[in-house]
N, C-alpha and C positions, 0 to 999 in steps of 0.2 A: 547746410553745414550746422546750424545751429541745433534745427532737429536731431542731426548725429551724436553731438554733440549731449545733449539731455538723454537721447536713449544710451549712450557709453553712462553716462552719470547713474541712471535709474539702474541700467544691469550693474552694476559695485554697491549701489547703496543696497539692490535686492540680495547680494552675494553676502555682503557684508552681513546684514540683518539676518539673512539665514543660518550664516556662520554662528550668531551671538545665540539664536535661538536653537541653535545644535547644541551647543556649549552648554547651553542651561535644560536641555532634556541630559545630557550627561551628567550632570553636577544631580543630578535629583536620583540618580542611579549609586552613589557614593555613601556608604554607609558615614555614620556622623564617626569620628576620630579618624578617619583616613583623607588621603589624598591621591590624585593622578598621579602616578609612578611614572607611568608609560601607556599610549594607547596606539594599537596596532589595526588598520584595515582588512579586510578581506571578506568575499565573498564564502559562510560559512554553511549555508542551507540550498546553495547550487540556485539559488533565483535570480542569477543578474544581478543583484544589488549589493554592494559591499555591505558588509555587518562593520561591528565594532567589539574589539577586544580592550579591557581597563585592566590593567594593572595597578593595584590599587597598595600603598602603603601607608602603617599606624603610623600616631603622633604623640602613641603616649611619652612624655619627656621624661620618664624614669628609665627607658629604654635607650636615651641617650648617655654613653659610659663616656670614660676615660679611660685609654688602653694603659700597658705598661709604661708603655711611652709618652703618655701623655696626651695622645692625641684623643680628640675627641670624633668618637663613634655613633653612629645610631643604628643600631641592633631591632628596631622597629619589624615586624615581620611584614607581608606583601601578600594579597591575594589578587584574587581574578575575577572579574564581573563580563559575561559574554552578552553581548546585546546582538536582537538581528532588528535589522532596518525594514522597516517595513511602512510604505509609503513616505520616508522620510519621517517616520514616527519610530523612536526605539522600545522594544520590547525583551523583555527579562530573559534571556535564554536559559541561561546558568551561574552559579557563584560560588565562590568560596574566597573567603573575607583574609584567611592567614594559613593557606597551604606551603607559600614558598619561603625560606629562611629571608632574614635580612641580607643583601649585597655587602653586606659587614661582617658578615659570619668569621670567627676564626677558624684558617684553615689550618694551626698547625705549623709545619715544616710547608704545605701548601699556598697557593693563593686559594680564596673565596669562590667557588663553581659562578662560571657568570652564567647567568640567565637568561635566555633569547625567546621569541615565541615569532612562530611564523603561520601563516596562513597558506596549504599548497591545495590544491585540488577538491578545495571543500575539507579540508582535515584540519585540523589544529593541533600544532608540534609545538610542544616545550620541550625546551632545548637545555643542556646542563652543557656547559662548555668548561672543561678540565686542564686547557692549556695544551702542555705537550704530554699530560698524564692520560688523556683521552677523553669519552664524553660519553654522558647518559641523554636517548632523546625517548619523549612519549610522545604517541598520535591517539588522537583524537577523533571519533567521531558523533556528530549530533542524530541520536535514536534514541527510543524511548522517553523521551523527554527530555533528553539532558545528554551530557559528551561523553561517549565512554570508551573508556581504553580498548583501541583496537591493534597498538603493535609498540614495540619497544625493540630499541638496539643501544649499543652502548660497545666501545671502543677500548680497551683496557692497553696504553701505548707506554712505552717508555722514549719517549724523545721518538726520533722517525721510525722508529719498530714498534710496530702491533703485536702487540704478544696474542691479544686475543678477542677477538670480536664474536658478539651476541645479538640474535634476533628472533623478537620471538611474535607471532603471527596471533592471535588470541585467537581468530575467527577460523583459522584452519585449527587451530588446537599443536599446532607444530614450534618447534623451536631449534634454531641451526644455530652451531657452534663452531665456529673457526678458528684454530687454535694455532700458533706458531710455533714449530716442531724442530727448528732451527736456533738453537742456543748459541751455535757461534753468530748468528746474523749482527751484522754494522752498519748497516743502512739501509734506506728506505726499500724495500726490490730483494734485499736476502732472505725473507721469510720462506718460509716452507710451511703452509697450512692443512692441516687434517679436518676435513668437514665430519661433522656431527653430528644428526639427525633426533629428536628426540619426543616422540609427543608428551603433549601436557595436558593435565588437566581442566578443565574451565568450569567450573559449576554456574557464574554470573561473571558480567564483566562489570571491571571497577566503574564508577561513574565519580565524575570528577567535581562532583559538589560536595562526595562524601570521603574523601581523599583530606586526612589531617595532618601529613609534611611528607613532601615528595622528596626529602632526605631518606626515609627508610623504602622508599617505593622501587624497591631494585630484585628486577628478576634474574640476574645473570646467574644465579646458583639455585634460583627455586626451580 
């Protein structure tokens, strides 16, 4: 029992210690004025081993305002640091230190686009989430060195009506337009969509280290 007892104790104190030792190869990855925003798992290089995605945001304190209102904001902006795990040792994938606005952004008459990133099938999707006005998403993938845009769609809704959705495929060089052709529609199901076909052209595909704000990064009219 006792033996049990010490080997439960040794595997938490080796968990634990691994944990601290993760944590500090990550902090060595963090440029100096930022901080962990957000950090996202997933297997990104198709090896079996979860990678690591940082979302990373500034500190500078002049970037911290006072709205109209009086509240206080930080307008900070946010990047992305993509590590892939390799033997439990992380390594530099890709970066970009302040592509995404602050989650304080003024929308306007809107709220602030929220920001998601997921990991599916070896791709990496950022995600712009619009509420009920709809959403911009990019995929990702890791070639040539680095992640490059291989498809984007985006949702253009007004409350449960799609007026109009966009997708566009880099790799096939295509792009489909769905458009809702139903102006009387009132809920979700009355649409009437006209598909739209349309090639495009690719000369290079974007690579997401050289991406300076994923605010103007919208193909639904290019």
């Amino acid at each position: 029992m006792r033996q049990l007892f010490l080997l439960i104790a040794v595997f938490f104190m080796t968990a634990l210690f691994g944990q601290t030792k993760q944590e500090k190869q990550l902090s060595n990855f963090v440029p100096k004025g930022f901080v962990i925003f957000e950090r996202i798992s997933g297997d990104l290089n198709k090896d079996g081993v979860a990678d690591c995605v940082l979302i990373i945001k500034g500190t500078d304190k002049s970037k911290i305002i006072k709205d109209q209102n009086s509240e206080v904001l930080d307008r900070n902006r946010r990047g992305i640091v993509i590590l892939f795990n390799r033997n439990n040792h992380y390594e530099l994938a890709s970066k970009n230190y302040d592509c995404f606005s602050s989650e304080n952004e003024d929308g306007g008459v809107y709220f602030a686009p929220e920001l998601s990133i997921d990991i599916n099938k070896g791709n990496l999707l950022i995600h712009y989430g619009h509420g009920r006005y709809g959403y911009r998403s990019y995929s990702f993938r890791f070639q040539n060195s680095d992640f490059e845009l291989i498809g984007f769609d985006s949702s253009d809704d007004s409350g449960p009506i799609v007026n109009r959705e966009t997708s566009v495929n880099f790799l096939t060089k295509k792009k489909r337009i769905k458009e809702n052709i139903n102006q009387n529609a009132a809920e979700e199901g009355d649409e009437v969509f006209k598909d739209t076909w349309e090639k495009i052209q690719v000369d290079k595909l974007v690579k997401l280290s050289e991406i300076k704000n994923f605010d103007e990064l919208d193909f639904d009219n290019n």
